[in-house]
KOLPASE-656487 format. One record per residue (C-alpha): residue in one letter; z, y, x. Coordinates in steps of 0.5 Angstrom, whole numbers, plus 500, padded with zeros to 3 digits. Layout:
BEGIN
aZYX/...
This chain:
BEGIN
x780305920/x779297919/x778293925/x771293927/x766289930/x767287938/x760287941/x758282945/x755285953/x749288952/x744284955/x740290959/x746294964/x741300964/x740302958/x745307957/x746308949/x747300948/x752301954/x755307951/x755302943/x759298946/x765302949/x765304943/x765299938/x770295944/x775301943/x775302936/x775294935/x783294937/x784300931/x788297925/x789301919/x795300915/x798302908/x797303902/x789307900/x789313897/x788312890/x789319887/x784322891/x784328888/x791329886/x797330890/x800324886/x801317890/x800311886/x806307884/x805299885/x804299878/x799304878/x794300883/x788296879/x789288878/x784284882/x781282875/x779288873/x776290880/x768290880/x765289886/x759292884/x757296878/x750299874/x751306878/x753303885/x749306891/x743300892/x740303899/x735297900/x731294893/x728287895/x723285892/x726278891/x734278892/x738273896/x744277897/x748282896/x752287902/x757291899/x760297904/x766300902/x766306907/x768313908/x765318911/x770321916/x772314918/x770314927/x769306925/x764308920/x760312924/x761306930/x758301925/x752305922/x747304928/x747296927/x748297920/x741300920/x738296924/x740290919/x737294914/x731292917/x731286919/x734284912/x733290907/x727285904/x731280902/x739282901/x741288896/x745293902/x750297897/x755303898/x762304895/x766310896/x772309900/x776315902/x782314907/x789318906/x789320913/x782323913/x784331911/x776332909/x774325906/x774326899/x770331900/x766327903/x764324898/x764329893/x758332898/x754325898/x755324890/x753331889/x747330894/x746323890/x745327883/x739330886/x736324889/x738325897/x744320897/x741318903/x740324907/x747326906/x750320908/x746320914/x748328915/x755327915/x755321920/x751325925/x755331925/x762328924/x765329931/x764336929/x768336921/x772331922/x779329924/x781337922/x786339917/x783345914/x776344908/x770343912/x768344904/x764350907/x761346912/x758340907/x754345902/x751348908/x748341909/x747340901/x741347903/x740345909/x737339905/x734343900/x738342894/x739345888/x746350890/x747351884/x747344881/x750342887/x756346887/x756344879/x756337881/x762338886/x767341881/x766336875/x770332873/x765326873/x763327880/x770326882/x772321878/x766317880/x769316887/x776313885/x773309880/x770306887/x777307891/x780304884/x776297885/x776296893/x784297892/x783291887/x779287891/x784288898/x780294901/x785297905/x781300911/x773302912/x768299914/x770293910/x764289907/x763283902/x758279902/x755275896/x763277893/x767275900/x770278904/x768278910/x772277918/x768279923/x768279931/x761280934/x755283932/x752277932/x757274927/x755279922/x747279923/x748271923/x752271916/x746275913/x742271916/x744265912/x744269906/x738271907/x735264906/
C-alpha cells in the first residue's frame, strides 16, 4: 500500500460514517509500502533490475485500458493504478466515487491493474475482474471484490473459489469465465499493466496520474481541488 490521503475533520461529528471515513484514512495514511512490485505476476520468478521496463517504454494509457466515465468533452484524464486486495484501495473508493460524480462529465476516470507482492490473492483478483470485464461487468466485479475484501483478503490460501462465486452471483457466463481466467491472454493483459506502472514509478496503489503526472497528496480536498483545475 502506498500512503494514502489524510482527511481533513469532517465538518459534521454525528455522522458516524464520515467519522469512521476519517479513522480510517488517518491510520492507512501513515502506511508506506517499499520495494520493488510484483512484475512476474503469475510466475515464481522475480525480476532482475534489468528485466523492469524502461520509463520510455511505459504507457500510461493504452486503446484496452478500463475507462470508468466517458465524457462527452474530455478535459482530463485520471489513471488509477490499484489492486484490489490493497486495504488503502478500498479506503479510497468512497471518495473516488464520489468524484466520479462531480467530475466524471469532464474527466476520463481510468483503471490499471496493479497487483502487490504482499497480497496472496491479488493477481487473482484481477484475473476475476478481467474476466468479469470480458463480459461486460468490469465494474460490478470491482465493486463486489472491494466490498467484500475484509472477507478474502489478507489469506494466504486461493480465494479463486470465492471469486467465481461472485462471477455467478453476477450472472456470468461460468464457462466463459473460467476460460477467460486460464488464458494466457487474461494474464498477460495484467502484467502489461504492472509492467507500465513499474516503468512509470508506480511502487505501491493506489497511485493516480493526472493528465500524465503523478500525483502527491495529503487531503481529500487536494485531490478534488487538482481535479478541479483540470476540469476547467
Amino acid at each position: 500500500m502506498t500512503q494514502t490521503l489524510n482527511k481533513t475533520p469532517p465538518k459534521d461529528p454525528e455522522d458516524p460514517a464520515r467519522t469512521a471515513r476519517l479513522l480510517v484514512w488517518i491510520m492507512l495514511g501513515v502506511i508506506v509500502a517499499g520495494g520493488l512490485v510484483w512484475f512476474a505476476v503469475f510466475t515464481a520468478t522475480k525480476p532482475t533490475p534489468a528485466s523492469l521496463p524502461a520509463a520510455a517504454d511505459a504507457q500510461l494509457v493504452r486503446d484496452d485500458s478500463h475507462r470508468v466515465t466517458f465524457p462527452s468533452t474530455e478535459k482530463a484524464q485520471l489513471v488509477e493504478f490499484l489492486d484490489f486486495e490493497c486495504e488503502s484501495c478500498r479506503a479510497a473508493e468512497p471518495l473516488v466515487q464520489e468524484l466520479k460524480q462531480e467530475y466524471g462529465d469532464r474527466i476520463t476516470f481510468i483503471h490499471r491493474y496493479f497487483p502487490l507482492p504482499g497480497h496472496r490473492n491479488s493477481g487473482n483478483a484481477a484475473l476475476a475482474v478481467e474476466a468479469a470485464a470480458a463480459q461486460g461487468k468490469y465494474e460490478q466485479m470491482t465493486a463486489k471484490l472491494f466490498e467484500t475484501q475484509p472477507q478474502w483478503g489478507n489469506k494466504q490460501d486461493s480465494q479463486s473459489a470465492a471469486f467465481r462465486t461472485f462471477a455467478q452471483e453476477l450472472g456470468l457466463d461460468l464457462k466463459a469465465y473460467d476460460a477467460a481466467v486460464a488464458d494466457e491472454k487474461t494474464k498477460a493483459r495484467i502484467r502489461r499493466d504492472v509492467t507500465d506502472g513499474a516503468g512509470l514509478g508506480v511502487t505501491g496503489t493506489p497511485t493516480f496520474f493526472l493528465n500524465g503526472k503523478k500525483l502527491v497528496l495529503n487531503t481529500e480536498e487536494e485531490f478534488r481541488q487538482a481535479l478541479t483545475d483540470a476540469a476547467k
